[in-house]
N, C-alpha and C positions, 0 to 999 in steps of 0.2 A: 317287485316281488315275483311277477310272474313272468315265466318267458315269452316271447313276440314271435308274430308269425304275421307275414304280409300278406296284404288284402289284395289278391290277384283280382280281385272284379270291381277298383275304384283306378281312376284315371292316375291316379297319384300312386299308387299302390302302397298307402301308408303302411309301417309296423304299427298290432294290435294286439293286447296282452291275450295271450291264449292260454285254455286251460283251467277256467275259471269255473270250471264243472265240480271241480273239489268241493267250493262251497258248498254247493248243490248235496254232494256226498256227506260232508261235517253235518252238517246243520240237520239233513235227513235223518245220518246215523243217532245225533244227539238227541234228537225230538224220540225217539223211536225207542230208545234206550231209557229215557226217562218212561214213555208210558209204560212200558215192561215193568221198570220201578214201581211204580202205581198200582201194575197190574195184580192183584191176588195171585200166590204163589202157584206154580206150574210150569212144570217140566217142559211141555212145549207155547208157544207164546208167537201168535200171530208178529208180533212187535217186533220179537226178536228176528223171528227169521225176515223178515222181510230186510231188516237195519244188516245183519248178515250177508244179504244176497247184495243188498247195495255195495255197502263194502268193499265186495271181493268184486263186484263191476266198476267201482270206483282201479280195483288194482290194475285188473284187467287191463283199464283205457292207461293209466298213465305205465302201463310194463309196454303198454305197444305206444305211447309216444317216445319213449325212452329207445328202445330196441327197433321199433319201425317194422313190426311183425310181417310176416308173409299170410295171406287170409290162410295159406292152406294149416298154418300153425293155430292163432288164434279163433278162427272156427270152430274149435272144439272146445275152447277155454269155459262157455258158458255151461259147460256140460258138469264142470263140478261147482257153479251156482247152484244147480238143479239138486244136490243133495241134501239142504235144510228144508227141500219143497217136500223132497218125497218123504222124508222122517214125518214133518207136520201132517201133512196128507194122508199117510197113515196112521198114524195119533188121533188125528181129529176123525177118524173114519170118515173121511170123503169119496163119493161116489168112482168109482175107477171109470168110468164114461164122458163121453166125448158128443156133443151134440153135433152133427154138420150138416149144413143144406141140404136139403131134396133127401140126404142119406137115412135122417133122424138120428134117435141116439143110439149110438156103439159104448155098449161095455165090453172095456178091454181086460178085465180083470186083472192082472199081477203085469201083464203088459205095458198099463197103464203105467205103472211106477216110474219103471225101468226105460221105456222108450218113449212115449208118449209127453209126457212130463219135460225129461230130458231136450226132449224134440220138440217144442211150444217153446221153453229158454232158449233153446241154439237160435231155433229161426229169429223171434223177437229182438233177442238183443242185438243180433248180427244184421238184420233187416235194417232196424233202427240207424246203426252205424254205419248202413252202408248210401243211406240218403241223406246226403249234406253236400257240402263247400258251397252254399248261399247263406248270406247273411241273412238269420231267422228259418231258414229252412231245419236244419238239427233242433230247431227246439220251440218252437212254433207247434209241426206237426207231432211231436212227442204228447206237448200242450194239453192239444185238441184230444188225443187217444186220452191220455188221462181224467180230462173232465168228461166225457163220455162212460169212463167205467167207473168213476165214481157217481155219474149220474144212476147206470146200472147196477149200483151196490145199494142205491136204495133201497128198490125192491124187494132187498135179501133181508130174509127172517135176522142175521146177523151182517148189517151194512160194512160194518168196517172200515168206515168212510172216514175215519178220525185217523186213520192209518198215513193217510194223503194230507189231510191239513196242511203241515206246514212243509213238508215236499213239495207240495203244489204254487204254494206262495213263491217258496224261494224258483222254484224253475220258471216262473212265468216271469218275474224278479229278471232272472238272467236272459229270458226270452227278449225283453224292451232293449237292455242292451245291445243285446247281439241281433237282433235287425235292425238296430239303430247303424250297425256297425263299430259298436265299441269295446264289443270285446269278443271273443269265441270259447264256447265250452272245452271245446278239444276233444279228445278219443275217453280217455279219462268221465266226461259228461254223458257224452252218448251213450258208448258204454252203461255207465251206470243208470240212464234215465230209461235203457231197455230192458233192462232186467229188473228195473221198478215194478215196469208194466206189464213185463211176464208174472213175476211173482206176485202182487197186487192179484191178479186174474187168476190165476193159481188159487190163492189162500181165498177167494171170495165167489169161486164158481164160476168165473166171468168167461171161462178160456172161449167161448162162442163168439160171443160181444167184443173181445180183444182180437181173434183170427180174420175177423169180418172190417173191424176199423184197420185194421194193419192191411189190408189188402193192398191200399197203392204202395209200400215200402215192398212191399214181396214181389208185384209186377217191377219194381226199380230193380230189386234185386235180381230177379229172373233173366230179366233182358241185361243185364250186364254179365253176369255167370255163363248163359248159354252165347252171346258174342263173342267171349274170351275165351271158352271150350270147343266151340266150334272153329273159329275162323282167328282168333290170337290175337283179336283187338279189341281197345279199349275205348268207354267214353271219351272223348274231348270237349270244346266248343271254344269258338274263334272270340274276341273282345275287341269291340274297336275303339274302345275306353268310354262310348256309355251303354251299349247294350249287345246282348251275347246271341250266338246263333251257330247250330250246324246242319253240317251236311249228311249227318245219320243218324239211327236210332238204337242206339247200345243202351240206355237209362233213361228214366223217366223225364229227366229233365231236358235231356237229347232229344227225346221224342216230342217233346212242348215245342224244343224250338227250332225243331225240323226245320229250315228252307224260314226260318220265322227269324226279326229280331225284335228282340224284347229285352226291356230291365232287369235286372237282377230282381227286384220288389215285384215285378208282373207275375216273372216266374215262380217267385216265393205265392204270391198270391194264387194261382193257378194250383199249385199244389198242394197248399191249404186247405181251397178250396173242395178238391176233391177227398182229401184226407176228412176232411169237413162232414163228407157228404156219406163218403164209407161208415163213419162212427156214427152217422143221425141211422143211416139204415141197419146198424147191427143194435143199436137202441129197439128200433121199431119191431127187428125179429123179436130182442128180450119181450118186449111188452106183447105182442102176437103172442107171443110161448105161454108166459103167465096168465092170458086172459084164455087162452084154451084149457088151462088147468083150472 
């Protein structure tokens, strides 16, 4: 049913059904759709945008497995996710402000809509998608962000935490898998599992608590974008059929295994690890915040 994509990092380099992030998008979309059904009539409807925004990140990932986009094209893709955000977010009168470190809070006012917003989708989903080819790495650290912000949606007068239910089951579902190495989400998955967690964060206040977990996808991000702008090279890393290693630092995972060799599972773990460790400390600001209030 699905098409196959070979495991560059097992000795044997089997084919493995790739793509299977679709589920992940059905199963979201349909859960998400019925509770709008349920929902009491209204115009705008957490459920819906959210099943929306999936959606069209579910399209996203399989137009650029199909096509094989260039980043400088789909980079910008996420930016018409961003428009069921700002509708709701002005609907709902949500504050046009931006909490950040050391900064405090910036109200952007109508700013907010139009770039702000916008700019929280681009990064996230594109971040998201750009830290993977280890098996469990694409959806492992997605995992971890997300039970994090649903932990920090507790807190909220309105949790919204019913929103993730059965999103969350099924990703973590296809997480056993795919560090099992038995299957892959694809572009299609990622994609869509970024722009969950933008929008999710978005609709529920969280954008602080979501900037602050994502930090090691944006350091991944950064050190690959500023080696390919500056100097026209790319991540690699050598395999000698059980464990990986290189000789630079373009990505985070480049940078793990610096002059290092390690498992494929070491490095997954390593990564986890500190994704782990970003989302316990953007928890701790939430709760700091609240108990100062």
């Amino acid at each position: 049913m699905f098409p196959k994509a070979r495991d560059e990092h097992k000795a044997t380099k089997p084919l493995v059904p790739n793509g299977l992030g679709v589920l992940y998008i059905i199963a979201s979309a349909t859960y998400l759709f019925l509770l709008y059904y349920l929902q009491p009539p209204n115009n705008i409807s957490p459920a819906l945008t959210l099943a929306v925004c999936i959606l069209f990140g579910g399209f996203m990932g399989l137009l650029d497995d199909w096509m094989d986009l260039r980043w400088r094209y789909k980079v910008f893709f996420p930016l018409i996710a961003a428009i069921p955000l700002i509708s709701l977010s002005k609907n709902l009168g949500l504050p046009p402000s931006l909490t950040i470190p050391i900064l405090g809070t910036i109200n952007f006012g109508e700013y907010y809509y139009f770039i702000i917003l916008p700019l929280i989708v681009t990064v996230t989903t594109n971040t998201v998608n750009q830290l993977g080819g280890l098996n469990g790495l694409e959806t492992i650290c997605p995992g971890i962000v997300m039970i994090g912000l649903m932990l920090a949606a507790m807190f909220k007068p309105e949790p919204n935490i019913i929103l993730l239910y059965v999103p969350l089951i099924v990703w973590l579902s296809l997480a056993f898998f795919n560090f099992r190495g038995k299957i892959f989400v694809g572009n299609s998955g990622s994609f869509a599992i970024g722009i969950t967690l933008a929008s999710f964060a978005i609709i529920s206040g969280l954008k602080t608590v979501l900037l602050v977990s994502i930090l090691p996808f944006i350091l991944n991000s950064s050190l690959i974008l500023l080696n390919y702008i500056l100097f026209r090279t790319r991540a690699a890393m050598s395999f000698d059929g059980k464990r990986l290693s290189s000789n630079h630092r373009r990505s985070l995972i480049t940078l793990i295994t610096y002059n290092r060799h390690l498992t494929e599972r070491q490095i997954v773990a390593v990564i986890s690890l500190l994704v782990t460790a970003s989302t316990f400390a953007a928890l701790i600001m939430q709760l700091l915040r609240l108990l100062a209030f």
